[in-house]
C-alpha positions in Angstrom: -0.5 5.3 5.5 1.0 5.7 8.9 0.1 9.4 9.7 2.3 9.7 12.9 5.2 11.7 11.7 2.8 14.3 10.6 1.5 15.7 13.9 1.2 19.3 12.2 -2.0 18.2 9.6 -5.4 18.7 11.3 -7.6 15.5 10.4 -9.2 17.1 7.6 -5.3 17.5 6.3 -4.2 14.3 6.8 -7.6 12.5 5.2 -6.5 14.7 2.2 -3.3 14.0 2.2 -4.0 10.0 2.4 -6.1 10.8 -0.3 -3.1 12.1 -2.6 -0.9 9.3 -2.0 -3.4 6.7 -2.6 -4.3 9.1 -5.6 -0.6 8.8 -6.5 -0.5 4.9 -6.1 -3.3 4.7 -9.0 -1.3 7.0 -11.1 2.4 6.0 -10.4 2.1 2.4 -10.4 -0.4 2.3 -13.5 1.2 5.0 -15.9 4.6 5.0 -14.4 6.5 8.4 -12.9 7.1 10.1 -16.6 3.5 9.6 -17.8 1.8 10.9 -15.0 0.9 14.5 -13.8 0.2 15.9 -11.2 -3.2 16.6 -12.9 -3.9 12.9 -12.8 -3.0 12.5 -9.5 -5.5 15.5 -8.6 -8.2 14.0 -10.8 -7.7 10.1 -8.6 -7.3 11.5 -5.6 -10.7 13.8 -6.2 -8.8 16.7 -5.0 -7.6 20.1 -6.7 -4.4 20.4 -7.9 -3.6 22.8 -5.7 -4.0 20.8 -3.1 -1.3 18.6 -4.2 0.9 20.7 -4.5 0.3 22.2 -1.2 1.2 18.9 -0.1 3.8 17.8 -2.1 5.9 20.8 -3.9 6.8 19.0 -7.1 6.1 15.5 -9.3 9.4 14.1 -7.2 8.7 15.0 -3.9 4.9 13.5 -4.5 6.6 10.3 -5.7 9.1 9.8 -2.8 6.4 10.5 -0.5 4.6 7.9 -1.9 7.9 5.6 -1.6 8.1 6.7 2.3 4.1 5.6 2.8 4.3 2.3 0.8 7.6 1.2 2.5 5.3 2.3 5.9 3.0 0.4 5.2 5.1 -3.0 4.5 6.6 -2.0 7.8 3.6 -2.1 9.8 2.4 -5.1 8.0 5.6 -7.1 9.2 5.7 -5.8 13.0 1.8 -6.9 13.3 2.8 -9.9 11.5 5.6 -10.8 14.1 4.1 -9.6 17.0 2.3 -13.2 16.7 5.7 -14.8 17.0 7.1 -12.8 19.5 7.4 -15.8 21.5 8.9 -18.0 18.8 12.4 -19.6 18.8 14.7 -17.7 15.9 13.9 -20.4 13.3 10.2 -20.1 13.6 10.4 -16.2 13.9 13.0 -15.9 10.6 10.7 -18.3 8.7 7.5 -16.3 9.2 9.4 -13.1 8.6 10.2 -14.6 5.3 7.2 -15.8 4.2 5.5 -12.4 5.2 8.0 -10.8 3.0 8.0 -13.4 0.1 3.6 -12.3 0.0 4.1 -8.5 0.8 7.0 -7.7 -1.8 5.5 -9.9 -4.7 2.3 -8.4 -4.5 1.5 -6.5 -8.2 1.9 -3.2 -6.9 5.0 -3.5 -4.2 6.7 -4.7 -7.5 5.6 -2.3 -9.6 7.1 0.4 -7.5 9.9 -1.6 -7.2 10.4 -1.3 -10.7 9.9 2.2 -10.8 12.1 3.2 -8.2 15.0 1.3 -9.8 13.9 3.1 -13.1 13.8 6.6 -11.6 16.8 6.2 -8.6 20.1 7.7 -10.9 18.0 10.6 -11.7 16.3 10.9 -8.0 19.1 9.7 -5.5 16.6 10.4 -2.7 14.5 8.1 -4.2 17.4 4.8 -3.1 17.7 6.7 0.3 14.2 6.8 1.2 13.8 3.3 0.0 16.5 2.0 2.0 15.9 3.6 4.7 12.5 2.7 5.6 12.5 -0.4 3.4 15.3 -2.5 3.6 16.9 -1.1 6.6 13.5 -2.0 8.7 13.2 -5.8 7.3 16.5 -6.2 8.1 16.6 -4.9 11.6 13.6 -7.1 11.7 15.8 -10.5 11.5 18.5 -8.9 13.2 16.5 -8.5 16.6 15.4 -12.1 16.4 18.8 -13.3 15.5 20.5 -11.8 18.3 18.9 -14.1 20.7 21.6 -16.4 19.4 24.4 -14.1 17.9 26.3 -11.0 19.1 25.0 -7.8 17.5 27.2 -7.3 14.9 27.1 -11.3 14.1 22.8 -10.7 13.9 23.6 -7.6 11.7 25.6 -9.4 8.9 23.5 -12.7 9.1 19.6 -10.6 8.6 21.2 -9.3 5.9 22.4 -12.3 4.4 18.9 -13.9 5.5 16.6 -11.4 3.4 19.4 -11.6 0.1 18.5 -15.7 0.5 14.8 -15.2 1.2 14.1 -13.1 -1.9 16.9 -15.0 -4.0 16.4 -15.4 -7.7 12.8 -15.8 -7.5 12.1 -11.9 -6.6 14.3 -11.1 -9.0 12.6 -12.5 -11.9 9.4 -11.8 -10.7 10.7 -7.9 -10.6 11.7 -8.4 -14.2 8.2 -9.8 -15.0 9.9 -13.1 -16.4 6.9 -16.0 -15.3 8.1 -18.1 -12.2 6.7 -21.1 -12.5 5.9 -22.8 -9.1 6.8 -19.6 -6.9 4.9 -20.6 -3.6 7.9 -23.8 -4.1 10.7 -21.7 -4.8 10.3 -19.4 -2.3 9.8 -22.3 0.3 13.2 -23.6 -0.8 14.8 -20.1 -0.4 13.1 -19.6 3.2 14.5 -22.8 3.9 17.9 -22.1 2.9 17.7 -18.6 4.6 16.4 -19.7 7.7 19.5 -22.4 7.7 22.3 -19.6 6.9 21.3 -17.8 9.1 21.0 -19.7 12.2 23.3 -22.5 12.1 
């Protein structure tokens, strides 16, 4: 969990806090958001429930919390990931930002909370915003920094988006409907391929 936008919590806060969300992870991704309780979360976490809810104020707010820390965490995950490449021409830096997103987004739980924030988002619009936000909007400002070596800023903006639509492609999609894909590692190597092309040509 990145802890940095919480310079208020003492350590002993923040180790407690950590503790909730991963609590939260167990209980959310396993039971989904209308099974679980705040008392399971409590329970996983090894924390009162008081504590939680001096934390988070409600069920939601937990939830979206836990949105913000997982969509962190992928974050962090891609700029270490990158910072490799940092050198790299476009094309090598677009193809390991999609391969580092093909592993991170089709890992059991990222699409399991996938799943649950599409199944939760009409009734908690916070829930898209949050996602979006520090989700999608990061990935894509990702490929748009390494595409405007090439392209003007606006041109980079449109094409990283167009690049992470091509890079998950169908094969995210059915894996976020649990439908089997068979030969995924293949499929998403043609879909880099094709979204590395689009987007630099």
């Amino acid at each position: 969990m990145n802890t940095s936008s919480l310079p208020d919590l003492s350590p002993l806060q923040r180790r407690k806090r950590s503790a909730i969300l991963d609590g939260a992870k167990t209980v959310f991704l396993s039971q989904g958001f209308g099974l679980a309780t705040m008392d399971d979360v409590a329970t996983a976490a090894g924390v009162g429930k008081q504590t939680v809810y001096r934390h988070f104020k409600s069920k939601e707010a937990l939830f979206v919390g836990l949105v913000s820390s997982m969509c962190a965490q992928v974050g962090e995950f891609l700029a270490s990931a990158q910072d490799e490449q940092s050198d790299g021409s476009p094309e090598v830096q677009l193809r390991e930002l999609g391969w580092a997103l093909a592993h991170i987004l089709t890992t059991p739980d990222n699409l399991r909370l996938y799943r649950a924030i599409v199944a939760e988002a009409e009734r908690l619009p916070e829930l898209g915003q949050v996602f979006y936000e520090n989700g999608a909007k990061v990935v894509r400002a990702f490929a748009a920094t390494f595409l405007r070596k090439r392209f003007d800023e606006s041109t980079a903006a449109l094409r990283a988006a167009t690049f992470i639509n091509l890079v998950l492609g169908d094969a995210y999609l059915e894996l976020s409907i649990g439908y089997t894909v068979p030969n995924v590692e293949a499929r998403f190597a043609l879909q880099i391929d094709e979204a590395v092309a689009a987007a630099t040509r």
